[in-house]
C-alpha positions in Angstrom: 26.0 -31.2 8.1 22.2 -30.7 8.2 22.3 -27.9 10.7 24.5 -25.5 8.0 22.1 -26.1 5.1 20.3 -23.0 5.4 16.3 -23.0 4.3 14.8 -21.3 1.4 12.3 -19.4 2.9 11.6 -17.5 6.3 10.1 -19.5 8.8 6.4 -18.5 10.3 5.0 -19.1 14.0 1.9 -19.2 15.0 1.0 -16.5 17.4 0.3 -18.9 20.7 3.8 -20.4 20.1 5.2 -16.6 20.3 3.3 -16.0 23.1 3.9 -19.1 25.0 8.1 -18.7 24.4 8.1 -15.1 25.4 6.1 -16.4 28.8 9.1 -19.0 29.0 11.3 -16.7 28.7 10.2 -13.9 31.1 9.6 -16.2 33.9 12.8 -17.9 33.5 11.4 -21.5 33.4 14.1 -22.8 31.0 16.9 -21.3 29.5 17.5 -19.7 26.6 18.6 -22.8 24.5 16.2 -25.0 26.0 13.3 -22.1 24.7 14.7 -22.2 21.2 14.6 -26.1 21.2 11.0 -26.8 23.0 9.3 -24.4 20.3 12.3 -24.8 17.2 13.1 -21.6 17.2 15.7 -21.0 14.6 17.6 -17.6 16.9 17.8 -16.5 20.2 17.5 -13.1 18.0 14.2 -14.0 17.1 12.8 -14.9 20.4 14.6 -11.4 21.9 12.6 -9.3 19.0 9.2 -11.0 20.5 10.2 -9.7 24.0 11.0 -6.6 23.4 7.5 -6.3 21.0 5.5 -8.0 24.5 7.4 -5.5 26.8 6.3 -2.5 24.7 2.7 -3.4 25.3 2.4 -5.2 21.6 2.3 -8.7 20.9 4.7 -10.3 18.8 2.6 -10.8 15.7 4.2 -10.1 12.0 3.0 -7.1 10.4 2.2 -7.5 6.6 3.6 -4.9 4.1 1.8 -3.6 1.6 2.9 -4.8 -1.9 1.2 -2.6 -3.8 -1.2 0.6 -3.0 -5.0 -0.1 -3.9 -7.0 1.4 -6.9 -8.5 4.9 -6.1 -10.4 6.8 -8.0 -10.5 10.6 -9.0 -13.4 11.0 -6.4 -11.9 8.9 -3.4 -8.2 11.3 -3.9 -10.5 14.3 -3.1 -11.8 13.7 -0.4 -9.0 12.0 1.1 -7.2 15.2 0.5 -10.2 17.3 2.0 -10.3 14.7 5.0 -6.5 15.8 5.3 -6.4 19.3 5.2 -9.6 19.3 7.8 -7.8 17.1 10.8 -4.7 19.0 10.6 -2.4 17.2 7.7 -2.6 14.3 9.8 -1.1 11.8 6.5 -0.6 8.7 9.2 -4.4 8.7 10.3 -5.4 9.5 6.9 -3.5 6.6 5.8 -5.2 4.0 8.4 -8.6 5.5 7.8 -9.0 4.9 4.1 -6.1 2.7 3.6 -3.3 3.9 1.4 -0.1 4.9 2.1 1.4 7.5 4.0 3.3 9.0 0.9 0.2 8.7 -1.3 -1.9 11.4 1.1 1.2 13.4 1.0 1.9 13.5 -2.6 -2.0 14.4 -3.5 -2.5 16.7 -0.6 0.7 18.5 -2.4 0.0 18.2 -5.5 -3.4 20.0 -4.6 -2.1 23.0 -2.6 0.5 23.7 -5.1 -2.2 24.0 -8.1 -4.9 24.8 -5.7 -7.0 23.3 -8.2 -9.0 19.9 -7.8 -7.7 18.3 -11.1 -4.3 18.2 -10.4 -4.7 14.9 -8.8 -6.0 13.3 -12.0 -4.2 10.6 -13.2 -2.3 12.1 -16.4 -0.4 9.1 -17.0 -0.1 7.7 -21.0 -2.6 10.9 -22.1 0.1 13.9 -23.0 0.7 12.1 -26.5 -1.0 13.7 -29.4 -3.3 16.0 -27.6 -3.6 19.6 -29.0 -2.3 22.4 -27.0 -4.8 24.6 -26.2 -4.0 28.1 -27.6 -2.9 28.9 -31.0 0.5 30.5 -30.4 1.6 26.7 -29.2 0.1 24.8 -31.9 2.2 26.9 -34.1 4.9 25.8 -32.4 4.3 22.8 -32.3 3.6 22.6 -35.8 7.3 24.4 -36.7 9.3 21.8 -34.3 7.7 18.7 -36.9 8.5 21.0 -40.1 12.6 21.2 -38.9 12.5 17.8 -37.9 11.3 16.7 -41.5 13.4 19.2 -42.9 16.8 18.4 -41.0 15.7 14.1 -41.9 16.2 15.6 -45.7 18.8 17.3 -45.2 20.6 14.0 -43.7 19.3 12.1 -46.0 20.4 14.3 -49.5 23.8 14.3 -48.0 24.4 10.6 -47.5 23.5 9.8 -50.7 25.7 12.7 -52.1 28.3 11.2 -50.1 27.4 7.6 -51.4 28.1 8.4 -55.0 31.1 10.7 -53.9 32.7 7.1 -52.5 31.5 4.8 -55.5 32.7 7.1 -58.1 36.7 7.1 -56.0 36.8 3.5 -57.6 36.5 4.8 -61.3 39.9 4.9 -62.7 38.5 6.3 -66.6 36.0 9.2 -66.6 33.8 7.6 -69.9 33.6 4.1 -67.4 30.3 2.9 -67.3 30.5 2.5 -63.4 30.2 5.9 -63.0 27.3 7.5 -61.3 25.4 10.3 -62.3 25.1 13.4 -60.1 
């Protein structure tokens, strides 16, 4: 019954006990279940993946993801983007050399031959609201969007109340009733 429990998290091996099972395995000292019992492997799987990682010339050591891209400044985004464009739009060596990700030295090297302009890779991010646009003929415009708005909110508003009194004067049977509501 133990052995169908299955654990909560991912088991981790150290990188001798990798090597050491792969060795096993390649020189066919033991076999296969043997291997996975000597070192508690939990899959034959598992030991496969390290052999076909030793056999391509890398050793079978976990790479670690990247959760979440580092901080870079204004002034680190240009000259990633002018170390790009100079080797060639290489984004992968880019990415080792001043490590970030692949899309990130995509995306900015992008964003800056689209514009062609240095301050498109500033962050923009939570600063469009309430800022001024910058000639007149769009302030205007600006300005005439918030005038409707307030003026269609009236208009709502003058309605449902001429609506509300339309509704509470359907329940007054005598026209002199005190009920009644005034227009």
């Amino acid at each position: 019954m133990a052995n169908l429990e299955r654990p909560v998290h991912n088991r981790r091996y150290p990188k001798k006990l990798k090597l050491r099972a792969v060795g096993d395995y390649r020189n066919h000292r033991l076999p296969n279940k043997e291997i996975l019992l000597k070192y508690d492997i939990r899959g034959l799987s598992q030991l496969r993946d390290w052999v076909i990682l030793y056999n391509n010339g890398k050793e079978p050591v976990r790479k670690r993801v990247r959760k979440m891209g580092r901080k870079v400044s204004y002034d680190e985004k240009i000259e990633i983007v002018k170390w790009v464009l100079k080797h060639n739009h290489d984004y992968k060596q880019a990415a080792q050399k001043f490590d970030i990700t692949y899309s990130r030295a995509y995306a900015w090297t992008q964003k800056y031959e689209q514009a062609n302009d240095w301050t498109a890779l500033k962050d923009q991010r939570g600063k469009t609201r309430g800022r001024q646009p910058a000639d007149r003929e769009k302030q205007l415009l600006k300005e005439i969007r918030g005038l409707k708005a307030k003026l269609r909110e009236r208009e709502v508003q003058i309605a449902f109340s001429k609506k509300l009194i339309e509704i509470s004067n359907r329940e007054v049977k005598r026209p002199n009733d005190i009920k009644r509501f005034k227009k």
